[in-house]
C-alpha positions in Angstrom: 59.7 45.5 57.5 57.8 42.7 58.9 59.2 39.9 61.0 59.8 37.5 58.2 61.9 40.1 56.4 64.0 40.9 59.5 65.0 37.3 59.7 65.5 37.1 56.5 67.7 40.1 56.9 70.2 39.0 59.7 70.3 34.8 57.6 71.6 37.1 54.5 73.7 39.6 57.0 75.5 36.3 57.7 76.3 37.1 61.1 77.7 34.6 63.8 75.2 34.8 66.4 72.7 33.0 63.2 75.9 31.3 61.1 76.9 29.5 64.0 73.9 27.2 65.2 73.0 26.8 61.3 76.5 25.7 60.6 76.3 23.4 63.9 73.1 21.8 62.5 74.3 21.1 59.4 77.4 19.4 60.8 75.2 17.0 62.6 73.0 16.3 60.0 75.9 15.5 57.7 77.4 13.1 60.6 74.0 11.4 60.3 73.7 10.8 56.7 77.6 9.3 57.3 77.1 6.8 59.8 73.5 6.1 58.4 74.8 5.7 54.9 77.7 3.5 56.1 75.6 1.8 58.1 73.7 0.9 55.1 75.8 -0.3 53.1 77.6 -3.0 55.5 73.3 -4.0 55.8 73.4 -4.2 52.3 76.9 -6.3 52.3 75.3 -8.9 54.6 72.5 -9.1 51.9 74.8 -10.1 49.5 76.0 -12.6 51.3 72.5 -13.9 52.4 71.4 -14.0 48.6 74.4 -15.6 47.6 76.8 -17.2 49.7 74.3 -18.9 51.9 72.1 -19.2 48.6 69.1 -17.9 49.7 68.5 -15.6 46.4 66.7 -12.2 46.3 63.5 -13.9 46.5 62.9 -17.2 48.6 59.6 -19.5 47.6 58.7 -21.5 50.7 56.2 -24.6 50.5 53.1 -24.1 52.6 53.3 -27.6 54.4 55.9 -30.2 54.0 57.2 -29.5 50.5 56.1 -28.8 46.9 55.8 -32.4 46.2 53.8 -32.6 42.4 54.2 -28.9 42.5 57.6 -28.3 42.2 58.0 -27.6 38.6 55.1 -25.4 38.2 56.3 -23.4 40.9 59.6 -23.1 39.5 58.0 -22.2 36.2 55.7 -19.3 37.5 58.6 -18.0 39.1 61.0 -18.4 36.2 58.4 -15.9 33.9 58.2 -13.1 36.5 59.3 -9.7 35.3 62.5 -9.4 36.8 64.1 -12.7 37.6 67.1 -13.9 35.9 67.1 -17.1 37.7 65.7 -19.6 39.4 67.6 -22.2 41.6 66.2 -25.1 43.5 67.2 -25.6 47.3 67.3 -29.0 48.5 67.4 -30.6 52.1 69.2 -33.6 53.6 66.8 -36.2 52.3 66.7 -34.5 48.4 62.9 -32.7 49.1 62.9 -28.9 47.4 62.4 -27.2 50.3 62.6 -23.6 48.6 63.5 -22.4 45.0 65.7 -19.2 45.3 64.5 -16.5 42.6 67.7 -14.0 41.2 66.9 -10.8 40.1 68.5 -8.4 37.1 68.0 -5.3 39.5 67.7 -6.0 43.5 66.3 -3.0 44.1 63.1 -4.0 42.6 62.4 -7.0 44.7 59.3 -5.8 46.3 57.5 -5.2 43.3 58.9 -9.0 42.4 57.9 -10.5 45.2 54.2 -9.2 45.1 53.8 -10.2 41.4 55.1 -13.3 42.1 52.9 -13.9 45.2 49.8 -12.8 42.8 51.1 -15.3 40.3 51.0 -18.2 43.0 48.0 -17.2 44.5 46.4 -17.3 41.5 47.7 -20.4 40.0 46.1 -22.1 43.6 49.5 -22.9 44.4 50.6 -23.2 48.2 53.6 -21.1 48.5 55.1 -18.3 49.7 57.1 -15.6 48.1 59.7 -13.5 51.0 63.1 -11.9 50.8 65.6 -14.0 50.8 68.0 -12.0 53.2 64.9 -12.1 55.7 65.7 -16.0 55.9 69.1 -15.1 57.5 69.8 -15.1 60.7 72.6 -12.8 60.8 70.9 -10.4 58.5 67.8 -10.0 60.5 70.0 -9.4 63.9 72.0 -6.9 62.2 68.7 -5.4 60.3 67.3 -4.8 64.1 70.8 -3.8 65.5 70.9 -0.9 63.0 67.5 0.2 62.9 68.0 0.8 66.3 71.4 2.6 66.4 69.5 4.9 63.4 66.8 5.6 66.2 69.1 6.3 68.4 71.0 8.6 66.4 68.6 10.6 65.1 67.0 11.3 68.2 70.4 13.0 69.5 70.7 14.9 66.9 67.6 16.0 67.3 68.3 16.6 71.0 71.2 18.1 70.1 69.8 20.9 67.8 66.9 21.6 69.7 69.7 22.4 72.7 71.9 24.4 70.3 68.5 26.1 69.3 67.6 27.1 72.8 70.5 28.0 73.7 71.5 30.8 70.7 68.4 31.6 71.0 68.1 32.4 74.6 71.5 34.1 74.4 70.3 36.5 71.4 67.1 37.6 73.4 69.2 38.6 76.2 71.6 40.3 74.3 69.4 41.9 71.6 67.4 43.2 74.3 67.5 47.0 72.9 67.2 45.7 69.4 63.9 44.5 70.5 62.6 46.9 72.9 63.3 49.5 69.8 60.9 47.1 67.4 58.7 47.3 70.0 58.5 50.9 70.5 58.6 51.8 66.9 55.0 49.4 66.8 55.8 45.8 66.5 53.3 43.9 68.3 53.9 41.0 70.6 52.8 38.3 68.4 55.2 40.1 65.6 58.2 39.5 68.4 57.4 36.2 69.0 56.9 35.8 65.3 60.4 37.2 64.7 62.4 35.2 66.7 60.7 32.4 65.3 61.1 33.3 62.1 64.9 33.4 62.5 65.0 30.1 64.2 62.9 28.3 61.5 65.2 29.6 58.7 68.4 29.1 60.0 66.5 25.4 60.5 65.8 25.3 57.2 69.3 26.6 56.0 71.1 24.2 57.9 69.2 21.4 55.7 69.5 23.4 52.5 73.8 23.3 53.6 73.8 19.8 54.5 72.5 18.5 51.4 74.7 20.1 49.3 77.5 19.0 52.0 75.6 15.1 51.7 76.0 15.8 47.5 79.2 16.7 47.1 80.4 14.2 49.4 78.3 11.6 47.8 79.9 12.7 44.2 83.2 12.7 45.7 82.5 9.0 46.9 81.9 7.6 43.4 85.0 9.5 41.8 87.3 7.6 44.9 86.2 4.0 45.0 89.0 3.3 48.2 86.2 5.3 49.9 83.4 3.1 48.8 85.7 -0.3 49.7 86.2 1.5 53.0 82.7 1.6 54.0 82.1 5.2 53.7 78.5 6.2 52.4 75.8 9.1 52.3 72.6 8.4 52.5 71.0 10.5 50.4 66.9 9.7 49.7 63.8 12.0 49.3 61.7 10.6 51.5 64.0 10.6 54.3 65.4 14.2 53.7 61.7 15.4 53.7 61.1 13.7 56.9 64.6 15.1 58.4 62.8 18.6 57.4 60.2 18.2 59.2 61.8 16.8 62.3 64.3 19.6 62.4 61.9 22.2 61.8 59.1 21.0 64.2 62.6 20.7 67.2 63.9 23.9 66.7 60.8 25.7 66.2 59.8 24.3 69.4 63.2 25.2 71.0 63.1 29.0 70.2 59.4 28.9 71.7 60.3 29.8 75.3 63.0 32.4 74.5 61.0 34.1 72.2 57.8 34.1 74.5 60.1 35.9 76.9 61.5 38.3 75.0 58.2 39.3 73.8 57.3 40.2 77.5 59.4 42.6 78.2 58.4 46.2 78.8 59.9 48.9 76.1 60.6 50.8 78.5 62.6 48.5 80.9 64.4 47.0 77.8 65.8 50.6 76.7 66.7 51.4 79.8 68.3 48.4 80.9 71.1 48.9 77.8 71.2 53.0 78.3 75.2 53.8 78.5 
């Protein structure tokens, strides 16, 4: 049995001393996609209120200069044709000059790939404008925007701090008490590097199964969040996207990986002899 399979073996053994940090782990990842996911959404609340209460749109086109002047209406009518855009509403200052057409969109969440084929269209029309996001004209949005891109940082990085503690400290605990265990893998012609490779092992799967729990936690609760829409109206989300899972795989994995390190070096330098005779009865 080599020292994948004995991890293996104690993950499916289900016993505490690896259930308990991967149940840990999962219970902080969950907390993260909560308060990132409602965290999200009152970001995405604020948009709304950006595109329309303060009328800025999904899309904002912004004169290069002064204002449109003759090329108003072709402006408005490049931006009318775009894929996408449902409408197209002029915004006017004090003295009646369109200072910025504000472009609304059938689906939101295609807005970048609006807002670049609507720059190309300008660009290539010769017309001086710009094409941004209209949330990224308000004030409020952009402080919040910055306010919770750094509360995510934050987060995340204690969680990570957190699991890589958790990590290092099961894992420290196990080596000390599973000192016979290993001294007997040892004697019976496991190598060094297969030690090392064994505690490893166990710390990068129960790593791995903590994610594996969490996102069926994060989809269950994410179901359960669409059949009860008090909970949606309450600000309660889960953020659930690949790209950001991946990455939370990787982060998890290259922490406690990391955090079992040490314990596992020392383990691994123990004398068979000393580690069977340290546990003799």
């Amino acid at each position: 049995m080599n020292a994948v399979q004995l991890a293996l073996r104690n993950l499916i053994c289900l016993r505490p001393r690896t259930m308990g940090p991967l149940v840990a782990i999962a219970l902080l990842l969950c907390a993260l996609d909560l308060f990132a996911g409602s965290r999200r959404m009152q970001l995405q609340r604020v948009e709304q209120q950006a595109a329309f209460e303060q009328g800025y749109g999904h899309l904002a086109v912004l004169p290069l200069g002064g204002g449109f002047g003759t090329d108003a209406e072709a402006v408005r009518r490049l931006a009318a044709a775009t894929p996408g855009v449902t409408l197209v509403v002029p915004r006017t200052g004090p003295t009646g000059e369109r200072q910025r057409f504000a472009a609304y969109l059938a689906r939101p969440e295609g807005a970048e790939r609006a807002l670049d084929q609507l720059a190309a269209r300008l660009r290539d029309a010769g017309l001086h404008a710009e094409v941004r996001r209209g949330e990224s004209l308000s004030g409020h949005y952009v402080a919040l925007r910055d306010a919770v891109n750094a509360e995510l940082a934050a987060a995340v990085l204690a969680m990570l701090v957190l699991a890589g503690a958790i990590t290092f400290a099961v894992a420290t605990v196990n080596c000390v008490e599973r000192r016979r265990e290993l001294a007997v893998l040892r004697a019976f012609g496991l190598p060094r590097g297969g030690l090392v490779a064994h505690v490893m092992a166990e710390a990068l799967m129960v790593g791995l199964g903590a994610i594996v729990l969490a996102g069926g936690i994060g989809s269950f609760g994410h179901w359960a969040i669409g059949q009860c829409s008090w909970l949606g109206s309450a600000g309660v989300a889960i953020e659930l996207e690949p790209g950001r899972v991946l990455l939370a795989l990787l982060a998890v994995m290259s922490v406690v990986g990391a955090a079992a390190l040490r314990p596992a070096l020392k383990a691994a330098g123990v004398e068979v002899t000393a580690g069977l005779r340290e546990c003799e009865v």
